[in-house]
N, C-alpha and C positions, 0 to 999 in steps of 0.2 A: 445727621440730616442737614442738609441746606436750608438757610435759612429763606424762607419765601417772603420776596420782594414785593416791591409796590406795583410792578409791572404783572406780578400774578394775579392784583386784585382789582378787575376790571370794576366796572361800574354795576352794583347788585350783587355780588360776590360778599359775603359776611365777611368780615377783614377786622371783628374786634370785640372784646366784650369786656361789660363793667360789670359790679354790684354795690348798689347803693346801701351801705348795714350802718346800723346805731354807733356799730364798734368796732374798728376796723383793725385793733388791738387784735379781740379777738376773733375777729374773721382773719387776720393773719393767721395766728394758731390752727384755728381749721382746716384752712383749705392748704396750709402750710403741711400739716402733719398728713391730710385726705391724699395731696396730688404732689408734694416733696415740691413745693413753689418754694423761692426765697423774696426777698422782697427789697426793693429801693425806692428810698425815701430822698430827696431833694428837691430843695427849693423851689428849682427852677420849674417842678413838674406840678406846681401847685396844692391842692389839697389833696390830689388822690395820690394813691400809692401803685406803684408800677409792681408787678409780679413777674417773676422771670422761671422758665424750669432751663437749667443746664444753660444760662448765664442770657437767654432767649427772652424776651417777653411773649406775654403769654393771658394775661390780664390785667384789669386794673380793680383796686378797692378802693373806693372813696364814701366817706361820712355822709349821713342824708344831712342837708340844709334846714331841713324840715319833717318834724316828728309827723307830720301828716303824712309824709309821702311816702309809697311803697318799699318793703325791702325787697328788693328783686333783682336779677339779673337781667340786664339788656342786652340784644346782638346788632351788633352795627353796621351797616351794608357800607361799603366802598363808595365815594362819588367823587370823580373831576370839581364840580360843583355843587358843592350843598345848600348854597340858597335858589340855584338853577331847579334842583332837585324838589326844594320842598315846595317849590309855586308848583310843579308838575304834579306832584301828590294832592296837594291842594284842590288842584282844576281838576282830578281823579273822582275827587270826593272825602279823600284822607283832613286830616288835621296838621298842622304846625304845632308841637305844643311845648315846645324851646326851641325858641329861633336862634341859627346857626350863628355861633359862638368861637372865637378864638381858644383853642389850650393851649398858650405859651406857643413854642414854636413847632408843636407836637403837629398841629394842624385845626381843622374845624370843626365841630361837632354840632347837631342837631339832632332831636327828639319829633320823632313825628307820629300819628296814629290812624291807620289804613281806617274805609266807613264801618268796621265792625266793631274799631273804640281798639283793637291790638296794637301795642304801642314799642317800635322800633326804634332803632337809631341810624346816625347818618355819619358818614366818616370822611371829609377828604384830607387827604393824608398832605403834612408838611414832612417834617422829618422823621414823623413817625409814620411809617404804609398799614403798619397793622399788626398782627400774629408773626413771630417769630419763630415758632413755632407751632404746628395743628395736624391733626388728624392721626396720634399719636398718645402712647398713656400720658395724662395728666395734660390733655390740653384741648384745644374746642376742636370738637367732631364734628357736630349738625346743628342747626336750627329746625324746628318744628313749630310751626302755625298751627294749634288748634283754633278753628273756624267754627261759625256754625253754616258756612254757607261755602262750600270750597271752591265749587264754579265760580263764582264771585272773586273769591282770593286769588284763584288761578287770573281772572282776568285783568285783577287790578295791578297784580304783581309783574303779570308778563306784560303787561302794557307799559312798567318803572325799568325792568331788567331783563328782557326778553333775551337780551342776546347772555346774559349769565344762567339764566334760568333753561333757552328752549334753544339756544344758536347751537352751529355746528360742532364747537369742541366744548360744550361744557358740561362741566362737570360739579353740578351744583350741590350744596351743602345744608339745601333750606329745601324742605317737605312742607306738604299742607294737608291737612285733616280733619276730619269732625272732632271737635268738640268733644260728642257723646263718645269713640272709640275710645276714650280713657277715664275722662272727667264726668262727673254726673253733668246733667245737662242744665245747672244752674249757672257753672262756671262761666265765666267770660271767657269769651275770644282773649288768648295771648297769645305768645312767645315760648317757648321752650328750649334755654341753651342746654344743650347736651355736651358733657366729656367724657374723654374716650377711656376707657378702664381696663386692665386685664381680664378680672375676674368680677363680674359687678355682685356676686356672692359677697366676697370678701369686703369690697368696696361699701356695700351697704351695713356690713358690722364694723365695718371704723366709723361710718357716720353716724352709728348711736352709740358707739363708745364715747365718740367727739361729742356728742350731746344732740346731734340730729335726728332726725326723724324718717324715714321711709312712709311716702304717700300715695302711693301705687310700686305694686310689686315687679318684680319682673317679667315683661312679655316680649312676645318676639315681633318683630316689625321686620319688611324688606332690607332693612338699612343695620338688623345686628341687633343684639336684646339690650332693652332699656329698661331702667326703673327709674321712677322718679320720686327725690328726696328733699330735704328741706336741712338746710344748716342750723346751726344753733342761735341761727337769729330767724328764722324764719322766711330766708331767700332759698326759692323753688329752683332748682335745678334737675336734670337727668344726669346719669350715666351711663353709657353706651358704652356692651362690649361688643367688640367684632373679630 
C-alpha cells in the first residue's frame, strides 16, 4: 500500500493517534503482539515512542506525565494551523486544554475539548503528515463521537471541518453518535479510536490472553462490526472489522 501523504490530510481529516499508559514497556508488548506494531525509540522523538506496521508509522506510545491523568487513546485531526485552529474552536464554544506545542521537528500538537467536555487532538504536520499507514489490519479505521447531543456535534464539527466531513469528495473517517447507542447513559461524551481487524472474534481472545478486557461486545454498525476493549492498562479502544 502507498504510503498516505500530508497532502491526503486535509484540514479535519484524523491524521494520527496516541496513548497515554503508565507503561509504555508494556503497552509495547501489547499492542505489539495484538496488531504486529514494532516500535522506534530515539531521541530526537522525545518521550514518546513511534510505532510502525511494515516499517510505516502507524501510532505513538508515550508515558503519562501525570498519575492523574487519563489512560486513553486520543485522534488527532489534521491542521495548516493549530493555534489558528484552536482560537476557532474556542469562539465555537470548545476548550483549549494543551496549547499548541512544538514535537521536535515532527510538527505541532494541541489537545482541545468540543462544549460536551470530548476531548481531541490537533495536528499540523512538520515532517511528520500523519498515518503511514490506515484503513487496514492493525492500523487506524475510524473515529467515533459518542455524544449526547449529536445535532449539536454535527454542527460544531461541520462548522471546524466541513469540507473533510460534508465537501464534495470526502471520504470521512469520524461518525457521530449517542452516547446511549452503546455506553450507559452515565458515560461522558468521548472519542472512540477504532482499528481495523480481520476477525474481531479472534482479535478480542488475544486481548484477554494479553491481559485485556472486552467492554462492549460485538455489534454491527453502517461502517463494519465493532467491539470495544480495554488494554492491560485500561486504554479504551475499538476494533473494527470490515
Amino acid at each position: 500500500m502507498a504510503e498516505n501523504r500530508a497532502s491526503a490530510y486535509t484540514e479535519g481529516v484524523p491524521c494520527w493517534v496516541d496513548a497515554q499508559l503508565p507503561d509504555v514497556e508494556a503497552g509495547k508488548r501489547f499492542y505489539g503482539e495484538l496488531f504486529g506494531w514494532t516500535f522506534e525509540e530515539k531521541a530526537a522523538y522525545g518521550s514518546f515512542v513511534l510505532a510502525r506496521l511494515d516499517a510505516r508509522p502507524v501510532a505513538a506510545l508515550a508515558p503519562k506525565t501525570d498519575g492523574r491523568m487519563p489512560t486513553v487513546w486520543t485522534v488527532y485531526f489534521s491542521t495548516p494551523d493549530a493555534p489558528a485552529l484552536a482560537g476557532r474552536i474556542q469562539a465555537e464554544g470548545g476548550q483549549v486544554v494543551g496549547e499548541p506545542r512544538e514535537v521536535g521537528d515532527f510538527g505541532t500538537a494541541a489537545l482541545a475539548a468540543d462544549p460536551e467536555g470530548a476531548v481531541f487532538g490537533l495536528w499540523q504536520p512538520g515532517s511528520h503528515p500523519g498515518f503511514g499507514r490506515r484503513h487496514e489490519p492493525g492500523t487506524f479505521a475510524w473515529a467515533q463521537l459518542y455524544a449526547r447531543d449529536t445535532g449539536a456535534a454535527n454542527a460544531f464539527y461541520g462548522g471546524l471541518f466541513h469540507d473533510a466531513l460534508f465537501g464534495r469528495d470526502a471520504e470521512p473517517d469520524f461518525g457521530r453518535a449517542p452516547v446511549t447507542d452503546v455506553f450507559p447513559p452515565e458515560m461522558p461524551p468521548h472519542f472512540l479510536v477504532h482499528f481495523r481487524v480481520e476477525d474481531a472474534e479472534a482479535a478480542l481472545g488475544t486481548v484477554g490472553r494479553l491481559g485485556g478486557r472486552v467492554q462492549v461486545s460485538p455489534f454491527e454498525t453502517s461502517y463494519g462490526i465493532v467491539a470495544v476493549v480495554a488494554d492491560n492498562q485500561g486504554a479504551s479502544f475499538a476494533v473494527l472489522q470490515r
